[in-house]
N, CA, C and O atoms as a GROMACS GRO file, in nm:
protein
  360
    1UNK      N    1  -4.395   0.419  -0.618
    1UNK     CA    2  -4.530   0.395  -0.667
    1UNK      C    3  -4.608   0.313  -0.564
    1UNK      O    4  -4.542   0.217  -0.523
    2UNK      N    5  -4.742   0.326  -0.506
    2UNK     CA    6  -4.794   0.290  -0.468
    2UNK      C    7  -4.893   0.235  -0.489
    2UNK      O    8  -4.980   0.315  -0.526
    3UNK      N    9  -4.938   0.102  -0.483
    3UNK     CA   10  -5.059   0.016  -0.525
    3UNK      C   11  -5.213   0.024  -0.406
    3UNK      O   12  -5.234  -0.007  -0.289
    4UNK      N   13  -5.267   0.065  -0.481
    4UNK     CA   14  -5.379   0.035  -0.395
    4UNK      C   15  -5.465  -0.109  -0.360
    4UNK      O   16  -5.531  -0.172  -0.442
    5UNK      N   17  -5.449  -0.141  -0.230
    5UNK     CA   18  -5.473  -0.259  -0.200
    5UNK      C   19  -5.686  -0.319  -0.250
    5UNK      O   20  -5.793  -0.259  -0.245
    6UNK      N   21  -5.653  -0.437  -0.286
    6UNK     CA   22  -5.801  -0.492  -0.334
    6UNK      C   23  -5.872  -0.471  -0.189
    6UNK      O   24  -5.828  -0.484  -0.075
    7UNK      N   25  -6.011  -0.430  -0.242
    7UNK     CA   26  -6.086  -0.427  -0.149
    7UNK      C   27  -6.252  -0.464  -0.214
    7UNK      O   28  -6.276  -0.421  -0.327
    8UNK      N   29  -6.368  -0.548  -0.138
    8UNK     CA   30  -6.504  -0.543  -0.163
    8UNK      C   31  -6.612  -0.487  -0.101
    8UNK      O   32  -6.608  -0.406  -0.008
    9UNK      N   33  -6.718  -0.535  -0.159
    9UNK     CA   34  -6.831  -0.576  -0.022
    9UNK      C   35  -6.868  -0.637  -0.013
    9UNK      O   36  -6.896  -0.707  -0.111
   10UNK      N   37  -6.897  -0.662   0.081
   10UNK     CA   38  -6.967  -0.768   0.123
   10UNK      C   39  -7.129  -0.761   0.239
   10UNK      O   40  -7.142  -0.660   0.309
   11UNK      N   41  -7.219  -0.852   0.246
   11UNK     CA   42  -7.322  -0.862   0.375
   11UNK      C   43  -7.293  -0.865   0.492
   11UNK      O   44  -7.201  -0.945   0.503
   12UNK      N   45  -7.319  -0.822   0.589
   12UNK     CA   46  -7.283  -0.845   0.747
   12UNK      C   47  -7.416  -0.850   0.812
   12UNK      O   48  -7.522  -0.789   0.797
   13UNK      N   49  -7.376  -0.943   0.887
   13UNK     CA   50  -7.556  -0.933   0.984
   13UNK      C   51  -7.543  -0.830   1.089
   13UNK      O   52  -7.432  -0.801   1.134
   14UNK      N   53  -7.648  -0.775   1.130
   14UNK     CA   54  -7.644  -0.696   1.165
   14UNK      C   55  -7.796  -0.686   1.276
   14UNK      O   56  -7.894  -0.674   1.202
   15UNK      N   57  -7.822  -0.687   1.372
   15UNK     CA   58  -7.935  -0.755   1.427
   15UNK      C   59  -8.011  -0.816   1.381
   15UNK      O   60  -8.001  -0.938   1.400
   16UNK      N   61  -8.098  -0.777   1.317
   16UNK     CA   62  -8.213  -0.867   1.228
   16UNK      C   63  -8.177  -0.836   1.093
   16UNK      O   64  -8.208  -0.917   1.006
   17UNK      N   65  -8.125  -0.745   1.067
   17UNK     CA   66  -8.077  -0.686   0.919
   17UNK      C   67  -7.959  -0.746   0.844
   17UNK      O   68  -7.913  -0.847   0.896
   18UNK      N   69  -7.911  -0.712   0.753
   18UNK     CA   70  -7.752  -0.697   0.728
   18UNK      C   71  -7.735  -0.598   0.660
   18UNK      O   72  -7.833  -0.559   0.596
   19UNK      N   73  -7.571  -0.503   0.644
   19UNK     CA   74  -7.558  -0.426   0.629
   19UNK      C   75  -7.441  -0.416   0.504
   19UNK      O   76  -7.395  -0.530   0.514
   20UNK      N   77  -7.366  -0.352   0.395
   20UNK     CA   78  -7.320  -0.373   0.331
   20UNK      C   79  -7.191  -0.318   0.381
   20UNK      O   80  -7.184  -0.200   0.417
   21UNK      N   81  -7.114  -0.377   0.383
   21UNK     CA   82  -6.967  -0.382   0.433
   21UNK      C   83  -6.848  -0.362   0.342
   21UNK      O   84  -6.828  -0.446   0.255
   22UNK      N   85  -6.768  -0.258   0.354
   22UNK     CA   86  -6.630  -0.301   0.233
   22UNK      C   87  -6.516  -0.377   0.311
   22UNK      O   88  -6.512  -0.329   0.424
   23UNK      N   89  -6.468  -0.428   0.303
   23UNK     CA   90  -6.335  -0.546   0.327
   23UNK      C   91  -6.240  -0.515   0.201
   23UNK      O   92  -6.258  -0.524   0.080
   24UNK      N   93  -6.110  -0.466   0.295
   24UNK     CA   94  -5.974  -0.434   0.240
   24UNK      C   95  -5.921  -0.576   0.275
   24UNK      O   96  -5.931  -0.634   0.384
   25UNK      N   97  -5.860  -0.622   0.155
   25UNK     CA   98  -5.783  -0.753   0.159
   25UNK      C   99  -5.632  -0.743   0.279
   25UNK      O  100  -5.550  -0.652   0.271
   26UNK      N  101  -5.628  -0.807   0.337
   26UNK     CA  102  -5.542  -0.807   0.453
   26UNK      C  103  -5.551  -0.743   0.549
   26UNK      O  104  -5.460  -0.732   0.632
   27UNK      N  105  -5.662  -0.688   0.554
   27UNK     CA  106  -5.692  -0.600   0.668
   27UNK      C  107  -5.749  -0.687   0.773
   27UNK      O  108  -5.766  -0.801   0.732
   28UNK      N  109  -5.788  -0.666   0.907
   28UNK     CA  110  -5.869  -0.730   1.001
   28UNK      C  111  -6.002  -0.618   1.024
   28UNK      O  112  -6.009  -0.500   1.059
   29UNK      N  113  -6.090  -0.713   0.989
   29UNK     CA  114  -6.214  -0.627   1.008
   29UNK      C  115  -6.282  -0.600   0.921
   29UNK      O  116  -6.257  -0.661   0.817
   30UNK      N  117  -6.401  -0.499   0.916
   30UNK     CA  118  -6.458  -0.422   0.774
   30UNK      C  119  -6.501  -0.339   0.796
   30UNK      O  120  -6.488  -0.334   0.918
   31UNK      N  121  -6.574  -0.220   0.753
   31UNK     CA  122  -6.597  -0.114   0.731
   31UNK      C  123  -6.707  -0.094   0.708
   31UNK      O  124  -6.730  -0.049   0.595
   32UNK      N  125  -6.843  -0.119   0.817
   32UNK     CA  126  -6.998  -0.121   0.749
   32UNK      C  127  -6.985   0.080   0.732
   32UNK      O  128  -6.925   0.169   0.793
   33UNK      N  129  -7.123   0.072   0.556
   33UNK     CA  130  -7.139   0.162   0.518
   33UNK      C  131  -7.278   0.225   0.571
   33UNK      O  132  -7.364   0.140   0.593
   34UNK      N  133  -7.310   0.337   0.591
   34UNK     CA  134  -7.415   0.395   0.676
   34UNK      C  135  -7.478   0.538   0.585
   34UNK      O  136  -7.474   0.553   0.463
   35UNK      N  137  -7.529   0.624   0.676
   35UNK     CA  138  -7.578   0.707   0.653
   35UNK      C  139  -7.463   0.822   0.657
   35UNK      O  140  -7.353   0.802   0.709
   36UNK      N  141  -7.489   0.912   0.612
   36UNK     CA  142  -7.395   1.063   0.606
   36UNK      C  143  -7.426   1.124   0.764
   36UNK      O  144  -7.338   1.147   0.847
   37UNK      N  145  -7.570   1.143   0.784
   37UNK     CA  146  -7.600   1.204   0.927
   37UNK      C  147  -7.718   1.063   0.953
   37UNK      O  148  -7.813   1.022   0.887
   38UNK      N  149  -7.647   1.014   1.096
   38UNK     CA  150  -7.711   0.884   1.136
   38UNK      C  151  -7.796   0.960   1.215
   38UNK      O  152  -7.899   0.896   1.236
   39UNK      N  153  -7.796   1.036   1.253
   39UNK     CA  154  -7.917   1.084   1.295
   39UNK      C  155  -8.035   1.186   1.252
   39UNK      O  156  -8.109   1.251   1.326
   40UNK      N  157  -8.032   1.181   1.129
   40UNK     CA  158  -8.140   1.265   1.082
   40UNK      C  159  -8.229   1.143   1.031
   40UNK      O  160  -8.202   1.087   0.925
   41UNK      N  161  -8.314   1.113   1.095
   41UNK     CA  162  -8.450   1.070   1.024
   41UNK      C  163  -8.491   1.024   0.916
   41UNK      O  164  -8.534   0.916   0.875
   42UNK      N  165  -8.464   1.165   0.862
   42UNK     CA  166  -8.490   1.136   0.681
   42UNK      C  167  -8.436   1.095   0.580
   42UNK      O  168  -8.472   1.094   0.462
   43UNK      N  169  -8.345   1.060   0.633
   43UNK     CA  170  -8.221   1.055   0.539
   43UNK      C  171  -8.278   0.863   0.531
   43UNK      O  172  -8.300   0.807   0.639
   44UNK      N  173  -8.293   0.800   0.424
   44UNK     CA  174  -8.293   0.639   0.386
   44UNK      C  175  -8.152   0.586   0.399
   44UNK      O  176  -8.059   0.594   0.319
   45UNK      N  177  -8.158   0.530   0.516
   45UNK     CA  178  -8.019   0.423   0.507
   45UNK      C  179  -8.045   0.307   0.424
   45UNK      O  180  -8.110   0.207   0.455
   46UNK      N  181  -7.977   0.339   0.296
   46UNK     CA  182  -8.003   0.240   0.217
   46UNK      C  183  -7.917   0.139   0.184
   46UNK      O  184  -7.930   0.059   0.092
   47UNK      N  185  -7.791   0.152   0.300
   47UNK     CA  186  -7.702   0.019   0.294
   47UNK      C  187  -7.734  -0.074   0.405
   47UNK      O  188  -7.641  -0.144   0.445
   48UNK      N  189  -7.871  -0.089   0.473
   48UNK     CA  190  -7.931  -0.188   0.536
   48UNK      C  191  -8.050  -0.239   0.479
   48UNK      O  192  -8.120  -0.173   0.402
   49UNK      N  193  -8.081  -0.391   0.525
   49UNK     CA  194  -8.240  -0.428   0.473
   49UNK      C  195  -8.223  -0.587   0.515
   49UNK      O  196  -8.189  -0.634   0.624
   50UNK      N  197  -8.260  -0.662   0.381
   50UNK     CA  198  -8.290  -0.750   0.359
   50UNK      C  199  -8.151  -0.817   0.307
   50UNK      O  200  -8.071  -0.739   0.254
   51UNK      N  201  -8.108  -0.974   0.318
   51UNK     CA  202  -8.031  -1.025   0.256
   51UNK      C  203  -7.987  -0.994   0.127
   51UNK      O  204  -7.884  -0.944   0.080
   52UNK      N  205  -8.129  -1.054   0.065
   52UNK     CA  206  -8.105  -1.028  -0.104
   52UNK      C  207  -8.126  -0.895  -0.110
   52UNK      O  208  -8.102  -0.888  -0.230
   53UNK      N  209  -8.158  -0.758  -0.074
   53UNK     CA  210  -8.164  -0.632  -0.135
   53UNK      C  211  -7.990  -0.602  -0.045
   53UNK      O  212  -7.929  -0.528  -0.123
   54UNK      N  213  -7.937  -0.617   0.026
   54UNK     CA  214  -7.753  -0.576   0.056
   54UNK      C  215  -7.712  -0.682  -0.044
   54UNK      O  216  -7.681  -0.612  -0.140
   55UNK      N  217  -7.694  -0.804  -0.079
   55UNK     CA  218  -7.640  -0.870  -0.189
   55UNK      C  219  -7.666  -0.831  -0.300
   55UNK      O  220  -7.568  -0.836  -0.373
   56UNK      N  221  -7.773  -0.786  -0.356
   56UNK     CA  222  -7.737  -0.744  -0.477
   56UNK      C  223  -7.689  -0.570  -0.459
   56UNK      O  224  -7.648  -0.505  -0.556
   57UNK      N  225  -7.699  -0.528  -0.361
   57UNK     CA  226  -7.601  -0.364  -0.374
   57UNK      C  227  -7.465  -0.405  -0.418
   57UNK      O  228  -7.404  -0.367  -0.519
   58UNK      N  229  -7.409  -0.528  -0.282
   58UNK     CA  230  -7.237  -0.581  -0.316
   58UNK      C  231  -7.225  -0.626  -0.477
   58UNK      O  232  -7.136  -0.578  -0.547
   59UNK      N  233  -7.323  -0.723  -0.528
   59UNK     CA  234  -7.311  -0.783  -0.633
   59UNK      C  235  -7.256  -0.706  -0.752
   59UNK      O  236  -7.153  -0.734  -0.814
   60UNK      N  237  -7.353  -0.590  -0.780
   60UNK     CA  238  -7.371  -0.441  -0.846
   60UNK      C  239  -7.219  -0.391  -0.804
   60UNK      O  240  -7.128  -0.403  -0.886
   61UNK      N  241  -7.197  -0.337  -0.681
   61UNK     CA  242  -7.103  -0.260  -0.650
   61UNK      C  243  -6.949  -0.308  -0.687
   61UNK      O  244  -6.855  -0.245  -0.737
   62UNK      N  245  -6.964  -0.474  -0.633
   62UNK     CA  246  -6.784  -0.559  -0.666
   62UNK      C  247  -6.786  -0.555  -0.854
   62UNK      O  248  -6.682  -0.547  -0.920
   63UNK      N  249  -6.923  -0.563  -0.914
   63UNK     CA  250  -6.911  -0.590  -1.042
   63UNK      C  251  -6.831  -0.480  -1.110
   63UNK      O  252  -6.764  -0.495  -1.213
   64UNK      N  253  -6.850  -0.324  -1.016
   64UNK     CA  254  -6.834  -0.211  -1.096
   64UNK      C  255  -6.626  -0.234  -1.058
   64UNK      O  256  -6.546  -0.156  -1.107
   65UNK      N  257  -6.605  -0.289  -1.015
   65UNK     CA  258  -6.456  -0.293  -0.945
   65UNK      C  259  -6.374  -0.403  -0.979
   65UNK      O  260  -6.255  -0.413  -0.953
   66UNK      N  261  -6.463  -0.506  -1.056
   66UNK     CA  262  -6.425  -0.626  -1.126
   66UNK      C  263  -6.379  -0.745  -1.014
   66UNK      O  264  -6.273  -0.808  -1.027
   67UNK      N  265  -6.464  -0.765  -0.914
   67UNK     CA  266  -6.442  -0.853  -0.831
   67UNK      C  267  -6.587  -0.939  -0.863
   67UNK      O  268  -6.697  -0.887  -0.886
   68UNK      N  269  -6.557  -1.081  -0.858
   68UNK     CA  270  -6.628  -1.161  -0.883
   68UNK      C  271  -6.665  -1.241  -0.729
   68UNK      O  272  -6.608  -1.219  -0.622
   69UNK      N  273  -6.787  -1.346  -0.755
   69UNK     CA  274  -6.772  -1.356  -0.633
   69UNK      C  275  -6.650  -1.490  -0.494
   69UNK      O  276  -6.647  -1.501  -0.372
   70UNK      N  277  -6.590  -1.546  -0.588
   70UNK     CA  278  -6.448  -1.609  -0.568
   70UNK      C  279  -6.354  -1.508  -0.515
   70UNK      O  280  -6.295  -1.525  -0.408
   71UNK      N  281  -6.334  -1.367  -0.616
   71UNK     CA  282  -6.213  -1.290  -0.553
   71UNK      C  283  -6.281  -1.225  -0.416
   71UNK      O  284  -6.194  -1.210  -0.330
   72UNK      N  285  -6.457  -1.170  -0.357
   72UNK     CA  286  -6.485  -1.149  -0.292
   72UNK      C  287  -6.469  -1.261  -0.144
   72UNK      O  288  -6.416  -1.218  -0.042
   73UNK      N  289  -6.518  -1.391  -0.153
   73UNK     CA  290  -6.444  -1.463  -0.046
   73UNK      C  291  -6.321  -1.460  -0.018
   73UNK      O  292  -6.288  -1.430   0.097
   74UNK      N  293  -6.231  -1.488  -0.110
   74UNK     CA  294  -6.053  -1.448  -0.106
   74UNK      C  295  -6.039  -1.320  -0.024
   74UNK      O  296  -5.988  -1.338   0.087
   75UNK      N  297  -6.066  -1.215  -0.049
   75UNK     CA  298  -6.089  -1.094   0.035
   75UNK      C  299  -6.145  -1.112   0.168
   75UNK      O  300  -6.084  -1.103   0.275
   76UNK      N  301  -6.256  -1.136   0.151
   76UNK     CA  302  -6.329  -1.181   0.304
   76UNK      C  303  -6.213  -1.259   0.399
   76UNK      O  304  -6.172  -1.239   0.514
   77UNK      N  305  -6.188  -1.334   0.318
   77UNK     CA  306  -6.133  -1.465   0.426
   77UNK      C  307  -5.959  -1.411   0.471
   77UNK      O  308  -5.888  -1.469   0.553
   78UNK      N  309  -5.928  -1.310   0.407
   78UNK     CA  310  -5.773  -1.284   0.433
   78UNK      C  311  -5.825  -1.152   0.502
   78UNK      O  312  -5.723  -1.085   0.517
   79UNK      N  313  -5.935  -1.079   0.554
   79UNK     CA  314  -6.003  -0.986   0.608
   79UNK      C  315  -5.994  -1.050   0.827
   79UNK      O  316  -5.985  -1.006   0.942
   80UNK      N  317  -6.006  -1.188   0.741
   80UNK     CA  318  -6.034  -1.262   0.914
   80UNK      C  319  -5.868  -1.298   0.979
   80UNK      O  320  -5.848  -1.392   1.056
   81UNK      N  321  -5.764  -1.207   0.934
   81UNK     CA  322  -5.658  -1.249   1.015
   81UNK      C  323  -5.638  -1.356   1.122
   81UNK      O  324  -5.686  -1.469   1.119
   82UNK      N  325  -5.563  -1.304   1.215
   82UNK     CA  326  -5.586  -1.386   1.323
   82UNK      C  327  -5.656  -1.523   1.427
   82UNK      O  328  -5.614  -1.605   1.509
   83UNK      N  329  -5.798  -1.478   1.358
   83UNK     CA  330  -5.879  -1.539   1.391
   83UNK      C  331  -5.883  -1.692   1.287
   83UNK      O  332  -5.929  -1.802   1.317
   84UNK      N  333  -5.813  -1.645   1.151
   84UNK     CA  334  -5.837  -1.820   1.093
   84UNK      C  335  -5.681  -1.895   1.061
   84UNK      O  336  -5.644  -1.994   0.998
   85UNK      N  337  -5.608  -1.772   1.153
   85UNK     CA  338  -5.437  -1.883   1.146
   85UNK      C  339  -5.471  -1.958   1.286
   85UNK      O  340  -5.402  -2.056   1.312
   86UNK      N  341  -5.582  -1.914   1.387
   86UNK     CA  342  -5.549  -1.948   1.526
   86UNK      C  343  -5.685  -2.068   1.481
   86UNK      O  344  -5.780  -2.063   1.559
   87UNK      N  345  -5.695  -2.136   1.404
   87UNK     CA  346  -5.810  -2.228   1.328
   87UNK      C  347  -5.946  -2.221   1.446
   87UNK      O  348  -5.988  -2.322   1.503
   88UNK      N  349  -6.004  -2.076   1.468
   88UNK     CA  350  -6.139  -2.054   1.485
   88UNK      C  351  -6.279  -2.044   1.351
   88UNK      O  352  -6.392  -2.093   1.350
   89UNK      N  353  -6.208  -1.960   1.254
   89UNK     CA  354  -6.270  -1.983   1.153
   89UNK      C  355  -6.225  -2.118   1.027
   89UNK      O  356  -6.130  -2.096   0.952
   90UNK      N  357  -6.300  -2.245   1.018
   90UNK     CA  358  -6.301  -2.310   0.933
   90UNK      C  359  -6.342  -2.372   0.836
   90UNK      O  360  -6.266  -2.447   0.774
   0.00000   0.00000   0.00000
């Protein structure tokens, strides 16, 4: 039997933007979410914008998955491997 590992989203900055991100718990890294065809024009990338309009997509989205926002840092922060046993992130 296999368990599927917790995963969220979360904000990422993203030049001037931020972008809505999923983070698999123990993973290194995340997974920003985008467009289907990044290059068609028309298409609304609507997992970029504003702070508060990507926070409340994650907010909405972890709610539908039953992550609160405690189990979402827990995730985040076991997302930063390496980087916070080698005490860069503190």
């Amino acid at each position: 039997m296999t368990t599927e590992k917790k995963y969220c989203y979360t904000p990422v900055k993203e030049n001037e933007n931020y972008r809505v991100a999923k983070v698999i718990e123990n993973e290194d890294g995340y997974y920003p979410l985008g467009k289907i065809n990044p290059n068609d024009p028309h298409e609304l990338d609507k997992f970029v914008g504003g702070y508060n309009h990507v926070r409340a997509v994650c907010t909405l989205w972890n709610k539908h998955i039953d992550v609160d926002e405690k189990e979402e840092n827990r995730i985040v922060w076991s997302s930063m491997g390496e980087m916070c046993s080698l005490g860069i992130y503190q």
